[in-house]
C-alpha positions as CSV (number, residue, x, y, z in Angstrom):
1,X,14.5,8.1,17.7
2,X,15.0,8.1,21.3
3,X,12.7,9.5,24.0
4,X,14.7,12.6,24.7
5,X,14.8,13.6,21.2
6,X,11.0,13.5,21.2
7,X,10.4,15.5,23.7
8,X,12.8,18.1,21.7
9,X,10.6,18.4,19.1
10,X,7.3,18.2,20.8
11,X,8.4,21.0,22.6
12,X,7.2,24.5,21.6
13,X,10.9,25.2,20.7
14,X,11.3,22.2,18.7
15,X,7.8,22.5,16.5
16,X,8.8,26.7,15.9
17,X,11.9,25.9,14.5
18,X,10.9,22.7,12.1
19,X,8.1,24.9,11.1
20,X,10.4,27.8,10.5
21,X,12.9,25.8,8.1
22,X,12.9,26.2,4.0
23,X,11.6,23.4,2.1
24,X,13.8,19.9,2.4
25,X,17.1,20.4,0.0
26,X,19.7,17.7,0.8
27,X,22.5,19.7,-0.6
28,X,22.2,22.7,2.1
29,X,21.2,20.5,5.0
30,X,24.9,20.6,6.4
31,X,25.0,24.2,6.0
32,X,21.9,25.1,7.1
33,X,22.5,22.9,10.4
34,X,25.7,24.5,10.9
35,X,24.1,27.8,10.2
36,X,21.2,27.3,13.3
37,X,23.4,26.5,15.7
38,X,26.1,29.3,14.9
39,X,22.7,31.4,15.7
40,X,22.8,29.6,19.1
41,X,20.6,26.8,18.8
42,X,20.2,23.3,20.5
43,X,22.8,21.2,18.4
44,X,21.0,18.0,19.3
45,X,17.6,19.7,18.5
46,X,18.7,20.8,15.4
47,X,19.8,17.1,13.8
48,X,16.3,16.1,15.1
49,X,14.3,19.3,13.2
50,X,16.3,18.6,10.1
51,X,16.0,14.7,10.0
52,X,11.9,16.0,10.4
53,X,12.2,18.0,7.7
54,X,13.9,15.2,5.8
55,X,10.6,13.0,6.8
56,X,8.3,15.5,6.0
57,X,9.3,16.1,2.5
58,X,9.0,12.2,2.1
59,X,5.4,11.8,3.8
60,X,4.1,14.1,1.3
61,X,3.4,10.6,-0.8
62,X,1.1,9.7,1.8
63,X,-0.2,12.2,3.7
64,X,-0.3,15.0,1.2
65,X,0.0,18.4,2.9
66,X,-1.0,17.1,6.3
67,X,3.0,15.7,6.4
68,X,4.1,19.6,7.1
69,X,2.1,19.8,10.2
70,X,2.8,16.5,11.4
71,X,6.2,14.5,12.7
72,X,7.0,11.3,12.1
73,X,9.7,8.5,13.0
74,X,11.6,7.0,10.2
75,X,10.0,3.4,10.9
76,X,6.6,5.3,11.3
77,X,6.3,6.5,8.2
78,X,7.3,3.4,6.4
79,X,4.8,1.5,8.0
80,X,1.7,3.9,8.4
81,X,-1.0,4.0,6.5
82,X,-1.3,6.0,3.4
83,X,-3.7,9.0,4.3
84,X,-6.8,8.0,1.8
85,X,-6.3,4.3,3.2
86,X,-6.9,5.4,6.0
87,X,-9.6,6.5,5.7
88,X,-11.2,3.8,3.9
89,X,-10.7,2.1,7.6
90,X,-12.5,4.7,9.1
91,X,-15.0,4.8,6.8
92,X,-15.6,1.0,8.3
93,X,-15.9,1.6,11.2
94,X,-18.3,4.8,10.7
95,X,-20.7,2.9,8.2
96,X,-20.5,0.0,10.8
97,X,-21.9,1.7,13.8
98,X,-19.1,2.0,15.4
99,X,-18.4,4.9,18.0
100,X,-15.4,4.6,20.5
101,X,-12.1,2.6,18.5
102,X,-9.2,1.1,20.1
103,X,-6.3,1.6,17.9
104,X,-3.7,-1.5,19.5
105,X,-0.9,-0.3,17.8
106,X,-0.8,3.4,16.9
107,X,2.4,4.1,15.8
108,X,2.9,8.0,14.7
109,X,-0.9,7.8,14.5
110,X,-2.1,7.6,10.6
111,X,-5.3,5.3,11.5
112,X,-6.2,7.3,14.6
113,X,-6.0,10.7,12.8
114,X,-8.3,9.1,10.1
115,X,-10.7,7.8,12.7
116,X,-11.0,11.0,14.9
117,X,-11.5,13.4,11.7
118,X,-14.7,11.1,10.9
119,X,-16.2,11.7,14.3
120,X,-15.3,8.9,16.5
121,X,-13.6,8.2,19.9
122,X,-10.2,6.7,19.5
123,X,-7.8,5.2,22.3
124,X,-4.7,4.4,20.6
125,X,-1.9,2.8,22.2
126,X,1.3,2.4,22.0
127,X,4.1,0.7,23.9
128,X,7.7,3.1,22.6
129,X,7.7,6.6,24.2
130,X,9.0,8.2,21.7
131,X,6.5,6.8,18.9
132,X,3.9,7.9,21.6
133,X,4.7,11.0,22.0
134,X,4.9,11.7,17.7
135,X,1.8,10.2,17.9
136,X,0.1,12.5,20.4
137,X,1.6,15.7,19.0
138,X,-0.3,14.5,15.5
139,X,-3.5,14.0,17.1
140,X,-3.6,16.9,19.0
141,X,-6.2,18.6,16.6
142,X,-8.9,16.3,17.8
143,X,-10.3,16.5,21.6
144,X,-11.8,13.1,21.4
145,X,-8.7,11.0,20.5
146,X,-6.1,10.2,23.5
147,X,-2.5,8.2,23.6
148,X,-1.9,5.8,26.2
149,X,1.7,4.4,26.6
150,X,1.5,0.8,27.4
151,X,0.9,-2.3,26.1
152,X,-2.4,-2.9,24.1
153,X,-3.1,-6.4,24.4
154,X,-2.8,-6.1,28.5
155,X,-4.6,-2.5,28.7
156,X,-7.2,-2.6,25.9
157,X,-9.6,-5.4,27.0
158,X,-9.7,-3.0,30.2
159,X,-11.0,0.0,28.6
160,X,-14.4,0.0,26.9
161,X,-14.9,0.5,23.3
162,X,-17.0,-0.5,19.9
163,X,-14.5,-2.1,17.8
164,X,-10.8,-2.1,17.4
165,X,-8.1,-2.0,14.9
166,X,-4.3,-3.1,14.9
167,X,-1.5,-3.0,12.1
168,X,1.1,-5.3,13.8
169,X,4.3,-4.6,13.4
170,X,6.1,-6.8,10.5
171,X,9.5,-5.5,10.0
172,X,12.1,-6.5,11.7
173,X,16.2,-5.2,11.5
174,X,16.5,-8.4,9.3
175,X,13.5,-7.5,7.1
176,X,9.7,-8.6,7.0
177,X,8.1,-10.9,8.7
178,X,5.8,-12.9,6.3
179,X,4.2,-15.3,8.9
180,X,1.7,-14.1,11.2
181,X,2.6,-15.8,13.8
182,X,5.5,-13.7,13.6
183,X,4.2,-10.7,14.0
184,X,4.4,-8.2,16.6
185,X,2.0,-8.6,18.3
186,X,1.2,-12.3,16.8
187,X,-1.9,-12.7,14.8
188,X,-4.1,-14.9,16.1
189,X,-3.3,-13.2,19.5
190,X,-5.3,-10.0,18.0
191,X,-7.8,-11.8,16.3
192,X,-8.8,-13.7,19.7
193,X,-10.0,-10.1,20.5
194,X,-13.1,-11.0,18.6
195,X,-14.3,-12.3,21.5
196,X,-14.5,-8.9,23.3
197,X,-14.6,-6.9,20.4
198,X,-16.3,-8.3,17.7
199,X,-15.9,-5.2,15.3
200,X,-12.2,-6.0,14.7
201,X,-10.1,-4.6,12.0
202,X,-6.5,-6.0,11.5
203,X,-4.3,-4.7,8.5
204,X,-1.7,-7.7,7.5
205,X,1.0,-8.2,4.8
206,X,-0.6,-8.0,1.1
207,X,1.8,-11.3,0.9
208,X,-0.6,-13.3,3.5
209,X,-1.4,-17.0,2.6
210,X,-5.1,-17.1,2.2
211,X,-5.0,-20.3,4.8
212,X,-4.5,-17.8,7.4
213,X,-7.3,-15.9,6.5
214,X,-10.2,-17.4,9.0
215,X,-13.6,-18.2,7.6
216,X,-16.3,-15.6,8.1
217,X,-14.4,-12.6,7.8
218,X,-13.8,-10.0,4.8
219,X,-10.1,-10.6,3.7
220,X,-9.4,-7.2,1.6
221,X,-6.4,-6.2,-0.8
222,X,-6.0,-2.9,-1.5
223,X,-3.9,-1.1,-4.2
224,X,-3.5,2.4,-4.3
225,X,-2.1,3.8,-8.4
226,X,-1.3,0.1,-9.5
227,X,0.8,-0.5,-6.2
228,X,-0.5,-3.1,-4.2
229,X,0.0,-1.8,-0.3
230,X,-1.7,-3.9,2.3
231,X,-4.4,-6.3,3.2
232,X,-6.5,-6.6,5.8
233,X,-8.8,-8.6,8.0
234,X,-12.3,-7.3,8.8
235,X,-15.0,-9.2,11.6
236,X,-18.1,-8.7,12.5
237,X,-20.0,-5.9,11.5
238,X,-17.0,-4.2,9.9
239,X,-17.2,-7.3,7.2
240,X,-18.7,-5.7,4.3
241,X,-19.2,-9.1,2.2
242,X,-17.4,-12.0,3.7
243,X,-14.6,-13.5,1.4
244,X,-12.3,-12.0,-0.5
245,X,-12.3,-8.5,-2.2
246,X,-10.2,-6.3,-3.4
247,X,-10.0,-2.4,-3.6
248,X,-8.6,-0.3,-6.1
249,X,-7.8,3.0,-5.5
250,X,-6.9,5.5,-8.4
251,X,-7.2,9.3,-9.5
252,X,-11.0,8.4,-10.4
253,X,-11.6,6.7,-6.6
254,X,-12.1,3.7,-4.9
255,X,-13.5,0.2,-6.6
256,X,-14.1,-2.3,-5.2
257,X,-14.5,-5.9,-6.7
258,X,-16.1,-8.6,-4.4
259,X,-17.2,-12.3,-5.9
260,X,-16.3,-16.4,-5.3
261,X,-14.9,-17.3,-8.8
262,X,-11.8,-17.9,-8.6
263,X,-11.2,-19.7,-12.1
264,X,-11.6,-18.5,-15.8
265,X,-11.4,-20.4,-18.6
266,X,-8.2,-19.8,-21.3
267,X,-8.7,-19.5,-24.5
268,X,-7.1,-17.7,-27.8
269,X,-5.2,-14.6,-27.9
270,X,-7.3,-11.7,-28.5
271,X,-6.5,-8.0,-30.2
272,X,-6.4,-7.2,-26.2
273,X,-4.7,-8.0,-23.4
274,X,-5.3,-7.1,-19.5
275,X,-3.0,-6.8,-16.7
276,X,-5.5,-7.0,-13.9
277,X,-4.7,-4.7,-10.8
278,X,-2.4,-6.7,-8.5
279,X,-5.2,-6.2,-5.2
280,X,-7.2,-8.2,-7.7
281,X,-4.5,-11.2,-8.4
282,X,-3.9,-11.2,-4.9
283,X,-6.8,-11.8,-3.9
284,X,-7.6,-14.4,-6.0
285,X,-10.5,-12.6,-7.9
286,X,-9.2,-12.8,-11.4
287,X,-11.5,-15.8,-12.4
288,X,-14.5,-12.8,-11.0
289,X,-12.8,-10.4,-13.1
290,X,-12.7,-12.8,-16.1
291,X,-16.5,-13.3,-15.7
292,X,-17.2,-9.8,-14.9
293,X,-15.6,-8.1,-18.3
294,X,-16.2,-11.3,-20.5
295,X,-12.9,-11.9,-21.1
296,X,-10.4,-14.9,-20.6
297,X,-7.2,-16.3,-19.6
298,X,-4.2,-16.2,-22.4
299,X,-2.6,-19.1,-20.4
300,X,-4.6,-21.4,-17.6
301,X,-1.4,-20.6,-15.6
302,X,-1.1,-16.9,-16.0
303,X,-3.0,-14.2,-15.2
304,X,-3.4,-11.8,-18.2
305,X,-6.8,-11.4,-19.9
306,X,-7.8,-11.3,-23.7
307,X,-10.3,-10.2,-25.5
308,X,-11.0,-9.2,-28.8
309,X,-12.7,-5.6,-27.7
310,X,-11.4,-2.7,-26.1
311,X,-12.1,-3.0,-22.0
312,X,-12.9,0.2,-19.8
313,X,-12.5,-1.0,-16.3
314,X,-10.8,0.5,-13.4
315,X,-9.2,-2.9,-12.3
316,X,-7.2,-4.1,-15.5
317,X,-4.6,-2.2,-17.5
318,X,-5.1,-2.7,-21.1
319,X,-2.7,-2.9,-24.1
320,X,-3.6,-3.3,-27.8
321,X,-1.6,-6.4,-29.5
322,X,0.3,-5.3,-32.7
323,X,2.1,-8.6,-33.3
324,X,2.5,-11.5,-32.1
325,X,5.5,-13.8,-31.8
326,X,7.5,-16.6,-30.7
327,X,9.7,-15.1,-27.9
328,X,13.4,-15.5,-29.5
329,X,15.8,-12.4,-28.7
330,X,17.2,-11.7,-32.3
331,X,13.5,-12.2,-34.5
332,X,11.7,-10.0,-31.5
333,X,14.8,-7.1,-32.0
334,X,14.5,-7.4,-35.6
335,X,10.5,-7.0,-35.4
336,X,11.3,-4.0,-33.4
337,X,13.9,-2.4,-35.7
338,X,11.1,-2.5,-38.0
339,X,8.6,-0.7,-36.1
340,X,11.2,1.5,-35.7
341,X,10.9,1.2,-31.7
342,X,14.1,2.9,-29.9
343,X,12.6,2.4,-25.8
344,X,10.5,-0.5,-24.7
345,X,8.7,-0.9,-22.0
346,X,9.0,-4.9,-20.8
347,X,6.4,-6.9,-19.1
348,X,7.2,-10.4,-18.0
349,X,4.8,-12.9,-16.4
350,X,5.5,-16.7,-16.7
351,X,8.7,-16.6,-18.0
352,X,12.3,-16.5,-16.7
353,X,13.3,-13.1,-18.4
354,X,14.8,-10.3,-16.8
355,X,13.8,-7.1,-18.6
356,X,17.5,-5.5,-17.4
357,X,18.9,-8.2,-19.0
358,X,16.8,-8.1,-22.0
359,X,16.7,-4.8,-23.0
360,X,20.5,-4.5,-23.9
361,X,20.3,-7.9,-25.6
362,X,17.9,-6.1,-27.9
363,X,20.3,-3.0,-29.2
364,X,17.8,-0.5,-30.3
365,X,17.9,3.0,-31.4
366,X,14.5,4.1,-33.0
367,X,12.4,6.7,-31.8
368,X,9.2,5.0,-31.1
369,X,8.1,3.6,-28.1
370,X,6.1,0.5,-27.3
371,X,5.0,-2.0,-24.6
372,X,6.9,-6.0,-24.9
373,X,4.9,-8.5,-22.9
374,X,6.9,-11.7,-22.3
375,X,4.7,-14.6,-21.7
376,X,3.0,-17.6,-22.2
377,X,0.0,-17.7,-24.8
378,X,-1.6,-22.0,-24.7
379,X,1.6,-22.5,-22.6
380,X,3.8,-21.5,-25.6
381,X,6.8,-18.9,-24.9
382,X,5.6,-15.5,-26.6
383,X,6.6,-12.5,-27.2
384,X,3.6,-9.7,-28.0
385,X,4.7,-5.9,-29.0
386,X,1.8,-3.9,-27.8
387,X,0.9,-0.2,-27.0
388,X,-1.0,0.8,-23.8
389,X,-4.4,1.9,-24.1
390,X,-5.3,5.0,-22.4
391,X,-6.1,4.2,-18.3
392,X,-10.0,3.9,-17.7
């Protein structure tokens, strides 16, 4: 989106007509463009209002009913913060003392909107007009939060605050970038802020090597319905335990598991096994987990969990072994035949299987439905036919 379209739909023509269309339908967007401007208006105002409507339908994943007030930029969305995200941020920076907040890099303004509804002063920046101007028009609710167009890392250090946040950019047109140093701007280029801002949060790729994580700071992994959707890098006083941790948020809330074992012991295969959450596997906590639940490792190499007990925990996803095999393709159909299984749901860790591959291979047509784990139990290939247990 270009600057001129932005000012379109900031304008007070621009927001009365997005708010006046129907509900996003794909299949009458062409008509119902061609229908607004037969009624005289803008052409180039209309594309914009209808790609918005487009974006608003989507945000709805994130930001819930807040997306039909707000606007957003196709890039913006993908990257911005999911709305109760967010405000786990916030909630940092609140807890943490913290009044005034520099947001570096605002985008369409997810973080600041989370950090002016909990009270506090936020600066955010950002260096594309357009983006700025989405960004203001969604915090426009809140008196206390401002947009300055410009570049952060020149006009921040200017500008007093308590503590500061940045989510820089990672995406490129040629996809992500998974080294730091690549990012926009570059990592240890925000984290030398410490030195002026010691309460400094940085959100980073869930994919980061844990040697770029520096010592002394709270490394966090945060999944949000089993999806694992960002890490991030808290200093200072916004460093809840130092280390790793990871957060898990789900229909029942936020958990959070914090700890320093990073091994479990492997041992024999259980009536049970446990997928742990991947904000746990990422952040190298599934030895904690282990020792937490009292369970242990199928495979030293893999992370799946066993026990002989039923597990109610908020970071695993448990499954109750019905039989246990050798994975070969025909002996594994024929053991489903049995069962009478007609849909299967395939798990793989450890082992090159490709569950579209698979699935064919294994011509069934019952009518009952059950969970395949492919992996490896005492570093033997294994197949395990399972049914999920209910989500704790």
């Amino acid at each position: 989106m270009d600057a001129v379209s932005a000012r379109l739909l900031v304008s007070p023509e621009g927001r009365a007509l997005i708010d006046s269309l129907p509900p996003y339908d794909g299949a009458r967007a062409i008509t119902l463009g061609a229908e607004l401007r037969a009624h005289g208006a803008d052409p180039g105002l209309v594309a914009a209002a209808l790609t918005q409507s487009r974006l608003r339908a989507d945000a709805a994943a994130k930001f819930g009913d807040f997306a039909s007030g707000m606007l957003f930029t196709q890039d913006g969305l993908e990257q911005a913060t999911r709305l109760q995200v967010a405000a786990e941020h916030a909630r940092r920076f609140r807890d943490a003392g913290v009044r005034r907040v520099h947001d570096l890099t605002a985008g369409i303004g997810a973080d600041a909107m989370a950090l002016a509804a909990m009270g506090l002063e936020v600066t955010a920046f950002e260096i594309d007009e357009a983006t700025a101007l989405i960004a203001d028009h969604n915090l426009r609710h809140w008196d206390r939060a401002r947009v300055v167009l410009g570049d952060a890392m020149t006009l921040a250090p200017q500008i007093e605050a308590d503590g500061v946040f940045a989510d820089p950019a990672r995406r490129t047109a040629r996809g992500r970038r998974h080294d730091p140093r690549d990012y926009a701007p570059p990592l240890d280029d925000v984290l030398a802020l410490r030195e002026r801002f010691p309460a400094l949060g940085v959100k980073v790729g869930p994919a980061i090597d844990h040697s770029h994580v520096p010592t002394g700071v709270e490394a966090q992994w945060v999944s949000v319905d089993g999806s694992v959707v960002e890490a991030a890098l808290w200093c200072g006083p916004l460093a809840q335990e130092p280390g790793h941790t990871a957060l898990v948020i789900g229909a029942d809330g936020a958990h959070r598991l914090a700890g320093t074992t990073d091994r479990a012991d492997a041992g024999a295969l259980g009536d049970y096994v446990y997928e742990p959450d991947g904000a746990v596997i990422r952040a190298g906590l599934v030895g904690e987990l282990a020792h937490l639940t009292g369970t242990h490792l199928l495979d030293p190499t893999i992370a799946y969990l066993t026990s002989d007990s039923p597990l109610g925990s908020p970071f695993v996803r448990g499954y109750r072994i019905l039989e246990s095999m050798p994975f070969k393709v025909k002996p594994l159909a024929a053991a489903l035949r049995a069962r009478d299984v007609g849909t299967v749901d395939i798990k793989k860790r450890g082992v090159d299987v490709t569950p579209e591959q698979l699935r064919p291979q294994l011509r069934l047509q019952g009518s009952v439905r059950l969970t395949v784990i492919v992996t490896r139990v005492a570093g033997r290939r294994t197949a395990l036919l399972a049914e999920p247990l209910a989500q704790q």
